[in-house]
VEXMAR-487071 format. One record per residue (C-alpha): x, y, z; residue in three letters. Coordinates in steps of 0.05 Angstrom, whole numbers, padded with zeros to 5 digits, always signed. Example, Ala and Ser with C-alpha at 12.3 -4.5 7.8 and 13.67 -1.06 7.14 Angstrom:
<nodes>
+00246-00090+00156ala
+00273-00021+00143ser
</nodes>
This chain:
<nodes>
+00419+01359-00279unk
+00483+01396-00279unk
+00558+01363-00266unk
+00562+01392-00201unk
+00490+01359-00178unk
+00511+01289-00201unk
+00575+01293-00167unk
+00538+01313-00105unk
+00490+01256-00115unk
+00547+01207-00125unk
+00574+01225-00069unk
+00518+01222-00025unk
+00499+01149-00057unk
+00568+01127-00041unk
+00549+01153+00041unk
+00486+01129+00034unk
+00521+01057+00014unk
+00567+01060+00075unk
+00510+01075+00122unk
+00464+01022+00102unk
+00521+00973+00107unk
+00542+00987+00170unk
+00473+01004+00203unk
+00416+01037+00154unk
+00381+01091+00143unk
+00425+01120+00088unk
+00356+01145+00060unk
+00360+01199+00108unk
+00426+01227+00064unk
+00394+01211-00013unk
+00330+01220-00006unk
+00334+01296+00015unk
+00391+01314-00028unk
+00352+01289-00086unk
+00294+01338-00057unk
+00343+01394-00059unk
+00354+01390-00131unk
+00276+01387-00143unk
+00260+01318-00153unk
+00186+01304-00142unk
+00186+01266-00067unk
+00152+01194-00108unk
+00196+01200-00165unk
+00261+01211-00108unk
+00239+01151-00071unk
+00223+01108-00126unk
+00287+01132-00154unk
+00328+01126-00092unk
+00311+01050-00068unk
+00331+01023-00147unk
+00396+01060-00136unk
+00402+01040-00071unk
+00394+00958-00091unk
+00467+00939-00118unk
+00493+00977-00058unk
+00458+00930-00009unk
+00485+00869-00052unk
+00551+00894-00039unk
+00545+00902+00026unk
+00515+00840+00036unk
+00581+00806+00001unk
+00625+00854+00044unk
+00586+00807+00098unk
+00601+00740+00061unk
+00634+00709+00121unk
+00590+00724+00175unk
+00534+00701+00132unk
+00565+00624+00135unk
+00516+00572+00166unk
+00461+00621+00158unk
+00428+00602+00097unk
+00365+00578+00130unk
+00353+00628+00174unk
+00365+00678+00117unk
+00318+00641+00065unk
+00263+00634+00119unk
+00273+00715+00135unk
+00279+00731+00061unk
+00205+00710+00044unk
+00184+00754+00102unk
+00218+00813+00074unk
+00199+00803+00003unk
+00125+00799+00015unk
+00131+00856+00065unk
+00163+00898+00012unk
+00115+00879-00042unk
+00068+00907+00007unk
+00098+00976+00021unk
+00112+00999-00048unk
+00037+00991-00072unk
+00025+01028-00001unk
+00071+01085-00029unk
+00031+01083-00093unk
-00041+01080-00062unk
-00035+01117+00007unk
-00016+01206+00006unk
+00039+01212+00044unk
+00011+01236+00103unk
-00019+01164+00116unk
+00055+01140+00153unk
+00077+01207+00173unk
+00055+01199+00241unk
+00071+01128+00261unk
+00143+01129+00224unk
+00178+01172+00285unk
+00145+01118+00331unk
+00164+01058+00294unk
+00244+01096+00295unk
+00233+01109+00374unk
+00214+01034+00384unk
+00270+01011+00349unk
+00319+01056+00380unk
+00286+01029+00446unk
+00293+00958+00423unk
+00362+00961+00404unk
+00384+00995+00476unk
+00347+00942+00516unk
+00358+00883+00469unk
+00407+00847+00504unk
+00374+00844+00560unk
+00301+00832+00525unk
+00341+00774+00482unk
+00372+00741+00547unk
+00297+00738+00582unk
+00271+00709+00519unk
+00331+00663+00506unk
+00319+00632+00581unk
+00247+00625+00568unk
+00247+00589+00497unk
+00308+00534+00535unk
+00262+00525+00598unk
+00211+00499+00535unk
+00271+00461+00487unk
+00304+00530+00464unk
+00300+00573+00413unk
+00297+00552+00344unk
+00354+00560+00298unk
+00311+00619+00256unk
+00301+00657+00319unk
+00229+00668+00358unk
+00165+00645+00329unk
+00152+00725+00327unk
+00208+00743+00288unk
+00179+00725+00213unk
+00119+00766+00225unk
+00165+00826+00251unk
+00209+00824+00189unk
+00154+00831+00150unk
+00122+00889+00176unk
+00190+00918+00176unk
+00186+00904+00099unk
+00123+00937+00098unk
+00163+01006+00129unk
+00218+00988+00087unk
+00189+00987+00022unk
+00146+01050+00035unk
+00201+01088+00050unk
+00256+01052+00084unk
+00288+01115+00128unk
+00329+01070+00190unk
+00289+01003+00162unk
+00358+00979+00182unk
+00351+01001+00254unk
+00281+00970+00260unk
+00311+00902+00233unk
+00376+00899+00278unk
+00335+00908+00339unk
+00277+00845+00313unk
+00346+00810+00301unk
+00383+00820+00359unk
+00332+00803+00404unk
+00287+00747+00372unk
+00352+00712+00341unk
+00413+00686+00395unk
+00465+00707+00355unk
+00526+00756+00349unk
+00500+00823+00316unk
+00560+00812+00272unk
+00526+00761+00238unk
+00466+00787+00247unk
+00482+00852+00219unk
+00504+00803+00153unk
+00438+00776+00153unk
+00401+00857+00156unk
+00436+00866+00093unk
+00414+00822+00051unk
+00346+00831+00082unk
+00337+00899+00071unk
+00371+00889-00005unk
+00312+00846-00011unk
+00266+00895+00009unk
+00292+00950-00037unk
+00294+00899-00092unk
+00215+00873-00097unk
+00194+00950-00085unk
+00242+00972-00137unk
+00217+00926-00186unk
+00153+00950-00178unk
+00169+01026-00178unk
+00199+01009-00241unk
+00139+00991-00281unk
+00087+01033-00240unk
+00124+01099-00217unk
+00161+01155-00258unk
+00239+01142-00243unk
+00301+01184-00251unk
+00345+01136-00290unk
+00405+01191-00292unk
+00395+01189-00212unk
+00383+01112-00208unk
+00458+01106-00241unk
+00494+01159-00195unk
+00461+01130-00128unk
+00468+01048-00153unk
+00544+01069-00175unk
+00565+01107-00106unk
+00526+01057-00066unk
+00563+00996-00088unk
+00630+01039-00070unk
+00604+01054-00003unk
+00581+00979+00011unk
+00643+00954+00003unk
+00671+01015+00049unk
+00628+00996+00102unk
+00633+00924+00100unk
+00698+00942+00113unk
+00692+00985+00173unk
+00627+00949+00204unk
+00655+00883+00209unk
+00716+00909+00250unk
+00668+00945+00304unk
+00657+00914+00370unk
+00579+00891+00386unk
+00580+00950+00437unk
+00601+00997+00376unk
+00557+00977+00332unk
+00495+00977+00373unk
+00513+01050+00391unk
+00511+01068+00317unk
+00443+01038+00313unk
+00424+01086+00364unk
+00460+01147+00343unk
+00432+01136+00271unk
+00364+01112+00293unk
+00364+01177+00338unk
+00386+01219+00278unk
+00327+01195+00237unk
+00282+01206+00294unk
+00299+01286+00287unk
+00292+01284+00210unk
+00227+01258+00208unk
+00199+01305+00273unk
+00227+01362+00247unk
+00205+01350+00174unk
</nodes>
């Protein structure tokens, strides 16, 4: 690896930080600059979520204060996402790739769908859960399920995992997406964590790349913290879409 590709690679890790803070999919910015500079695809992956872990830990302290009074709903959520993850990486180690190639864009449409109608979706199901006692404090009894097959996509690949969570968050859970976004973050660190650990003992990893991406993500979590908790819900659901939309075009014209 030369100096010039591990500034690159810093550079994009400290993007890719700032994205997943803010919204997700910061994937779609690592993972193909690390196939530029001819990294094998399961070594850039494997090599890309470890790098990407510490960033998502800063994020998720970036998020600190929107994360008070959550720490039930984000224990509950967490065990979702961990076994979900699990899941996904031995997926990435047992499937060819071509196994999720044709449901990812579709997963991406739906949450780009999701997140458009969720207010909406959310204020039908909020009035139906208080006609029966209202909704529980951990959101909709469909919600743990949801993370978890969002940790399933997440640790496979994780490409606008972030996008697929916000919109299972926003409309199972009554609750600001501020907050909610708070409570993405630590999910999807969580994610990237229990598939990382496995990619480390199973799958060949880039430990020059693992140290460029972890050190430019943690920069760019505390960058976006910084930005995303100043944008307005209306703002910050329109990045959802823009970025979900973004990844949408990767992967169909991939």
């Amino acid at each position: 690896m030369s100096a010039l590709e591990g500034v690159v690679i810093l550079i994009a890790g400290i993007a890719a930080g700032t994205i997943n803070t803010i919204v997700g999919s910061g994937t779609l910015i690592t993972f193909p600059t690390l196939l530029a500079f001819g990294v094998p695809p399961i070594t850039a992956n494997a090599s890309n979520t470890i790098g990407l872990v510490p960033g998502a830990i800063s994020g998720a302290v970036g998020y600190r204060r929107e994360l008070v009074g959550q720490r039930d709903r984000v224990v509950r959520l967490l065990s979702a996402s961990v076994l979900g993850g699990a899941a996904g990486a031995v997926l990435l180690l047992a499937l060819p790739e071509s196994a999720f190639a044709t449901i990812v864009p579709a997963l991406i449409l739906l949450g780009i769908v999701l997140v458009v109608t969720g207010p909406r979706i959310s204020r039908l199901v909020a009035a139906r859960h208080e006609a029966t006692g209202g909704v529980p404090a951990h959101g909709a009894w469909w919600v743990w399920p949801a993370i978890g097959l969002a940790g399933v996509y997440g640790g496979y690949f994780g490409a606008a995992q972030g996008v697929l969570l916000m919109a299972i968050l926003g409309i199972g859970v009554q609750e600001s997406l501020q907050r909610l976004n708070g409570v993405k973050n630590i999910l999807g660190a969580a994610v990237n964590g229990v598939s990382g650990l496995i990619f480390v003992f199973v799958a060949e990893v880039d430990w020059r790349v693992v140290a460029l991406i972890a050190v430019g993500s943690v920069i760019g979590g505390q960058i976006g913290a910084g930005v995303g908790r100043r944008l307005p819900d209306l703002w910050l659901r329109t990045a959802i879409v823009v970025v979900g939309v973004s990844a949408l075009v990767f992967f169909l014209r991939s």
